[in-house]
C-alpha positions, 0 to 999 in steps of 0.5 A: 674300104679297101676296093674302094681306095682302089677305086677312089685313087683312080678317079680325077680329084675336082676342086669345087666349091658348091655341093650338088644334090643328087638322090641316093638311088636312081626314080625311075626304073632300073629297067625300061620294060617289064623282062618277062610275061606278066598276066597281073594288070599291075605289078612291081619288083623293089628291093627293100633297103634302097628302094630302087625299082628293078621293074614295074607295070602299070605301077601307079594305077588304082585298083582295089587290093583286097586283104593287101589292105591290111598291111596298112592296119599291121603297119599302125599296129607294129608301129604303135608297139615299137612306140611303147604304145601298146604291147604284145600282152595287151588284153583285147576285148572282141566287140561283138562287130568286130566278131560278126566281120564276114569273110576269112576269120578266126572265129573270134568269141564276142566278149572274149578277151584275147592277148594282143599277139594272139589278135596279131598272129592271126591277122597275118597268118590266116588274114583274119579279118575279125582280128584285124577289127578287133585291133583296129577298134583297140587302138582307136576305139572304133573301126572308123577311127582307125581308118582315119589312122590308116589315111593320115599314116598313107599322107604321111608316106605320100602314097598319092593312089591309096585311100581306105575305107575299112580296115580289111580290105572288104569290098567298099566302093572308093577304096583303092591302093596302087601296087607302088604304094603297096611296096612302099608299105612292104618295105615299112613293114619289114622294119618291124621284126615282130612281123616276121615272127608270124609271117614266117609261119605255115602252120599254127594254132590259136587257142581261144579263151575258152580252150576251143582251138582253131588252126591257122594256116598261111594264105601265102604258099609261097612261105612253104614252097619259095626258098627265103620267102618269109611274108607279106600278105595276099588278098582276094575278092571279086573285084579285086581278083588275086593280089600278092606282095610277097618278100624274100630274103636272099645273100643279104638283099631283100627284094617285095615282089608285088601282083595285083588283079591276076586272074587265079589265085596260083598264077598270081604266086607263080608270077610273084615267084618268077619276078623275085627270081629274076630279080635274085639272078640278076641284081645284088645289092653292094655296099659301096661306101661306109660312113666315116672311112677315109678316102685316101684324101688331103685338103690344105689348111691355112693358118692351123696347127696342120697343113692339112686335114684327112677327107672321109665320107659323111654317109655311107651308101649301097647300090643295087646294081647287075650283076658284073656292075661293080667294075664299072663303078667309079668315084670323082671328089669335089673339094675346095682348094684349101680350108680355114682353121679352125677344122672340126671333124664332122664339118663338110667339106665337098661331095663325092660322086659316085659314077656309073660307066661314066654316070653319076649315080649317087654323092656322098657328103665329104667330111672332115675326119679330124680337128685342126685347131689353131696353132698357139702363140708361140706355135704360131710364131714358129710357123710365121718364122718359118714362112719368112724364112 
């Protein structure tokens, strides 16, 4: 806060009555073309706490994503045990459908009974698809049921270029998703802390009930072979090809990384690995402004027990900015000439602008950080006195 009353004490304070409306993070894409050589068709880097796009190609085009449609199937999923909806302990009876799922598995027994984390754990690790069947028809009663889930939940997001027809990412004719909206459903995702629990995991086990055991192992490399790298899905088939978003975690910035349609499977890490580095060396994330700090800043009060009441930031906000941007930041207020008493702390009052080499980026709500009540009789006779005087 310190650097930022530096900042702030520099800035043209402006009286101004109306509040403008400006997003929190910059629409479009922080850079005009994609910074390296990109065999995937489509792809897009985001940092995870804004939103802001660093670079993207051909980000709203529909294409089918494999076992990327999973991350949908794990969001409803982690989203219905934050509700309390479900737990990790919740027994699971495989159907003999959900058993018979082709493609990657588990190896699930027909008829048996598994914890739910079990059912998880094997979703995210290994992209089972027979578990992904088993939870889906848990919680909805059927596959199709979950899917209308999956569809409402994508609405909800207004991810517009993403519709499901299964739960697993099968081949399903009219089944697409876009790599803008798999970032969006990366960045939900990564909300849930369960997720990272399995996520993270190269290798592990699963014991069925009847004690046979079945390894499981990440069908993301780049778990073991990136530095802070922690999730999120792979998938492939033939018609999709290879397609990753994947999520590292580095100096308090998360950034998802997302490829989709790339020609061989190690390209598509290699691609993924070289977007989060570039977006690591060039970007952090910076914390302009916390919510309630005083911004060094006065606005006059007629007819209160002050003259005048303290200005503080109603939001708080962080940027994602280049390297060396943080000098070039700037702060303007927009504020009325003076204010009536009553005052109560919280009550908004103008805007601040955050500007960028002159830009304005982002506003923040300027609020009241204290009461000013009405002065009391005889205070208020005091106070008339003295301006008579």
């Amino acid at each position: 806060m310190a650097r930022f009353l530096r900042v702030f004490a520099c800035c043209a304070c402006v009286c101004f009555l109306a509040a403008l409306s400006a997003p929190a993070a910059l629409a479009a894409p922080l850079e005009e073309g994609v910074p390296m050589a990109l065999t995937a068709p489509s792809a897009i880097l985001m940092e995870n706490e804004t939103g802001a796009v660093i670079f993207e190609k051909n980000a709203d085009e529909r294409r089918p994503a494999a076992s990327i449609t999973k991350l949908m199937t794990l969001l409803i999923v982690l989203e219905n045990i934050d509700q309390g909806k479900i737990t990790l302990e919740d027994p699971v009876t495989v159907s003999p459908a959900a058993a018979a799922q082709p493609g990657s598995q588990a190896f699930l027994d027909a008829q048996a009974v598994y914890p739910l984390k079990d059912l998880l754990k094997a979703t995210i690790i290994s992209s089972a698809n027979d578990a992904a069947a088993a939870m889906a028809e848990y919680l909805a009663g059927t596959e199709e049921g979950f899917v209308s889930l999956m569809n409402a939940r994508a609405a909800e997001m207004g991810l517009k270029n993403t519709h499901y027809l299964n739960c697993t990412g099968l081949p399903a004719e009219g089944q697409f998703t876009c790599a803008r909206d798999v970032a969006s459903i990366s960045r939900e995702i990564a909300r849930h802390p369960a997720y990272f629990t399995y996520s993270s995991t190269w290798l592990d086990t699963l014991t069925h009930p009847s004690g046979r055991v079945t390894d499981l192992t990440n069908t993301n490399r780049l778990v073991r072979f990136y530095k802070d790298c922690d999730g999120l899905k792979t998938g492939s088939t033939s018609e999709a090809k290879y397609c990753l978003s994947a999520t590292a975690r580095r100096n308090g910035m998360r950034l998802i990384a997302v490829v989709l349609g790339v020609p061989n499977s190690q390209t598509r890490f290699d691609e993924a690995r070289a977007m989060l580095d570039y977006g690591f060396s060039a970007y952090s994330l910076t914390p302009v402004a916390q919510e309630g700090d005083w911004i060094g800043v006065q606005v006059p009060v007629t007819m209160g027990a002050k003259d005048s009441v303290e200005v503080a930031l109603g939001s708080g906000l962080s940027l994602l900015l280049r390297t060396g941007e943080q000098n070039q930041l700037s702060f303007e207020t927009r504020l009325p000439a003076s204010v009536a008493a009553p005052v109560h702390a919280g009550d908004a009052l103008g805007t601040v602008q955050v500007m960028l080499s002159g830009q304005r980026i982002a506003e923040l709500p300027a609020v009241a950080a204290q009461d000013v009540r009405l002065p009391g009789m005889l205070e208020g006779f005091m106070r008339l006195w003295e301006n008579w005087r």
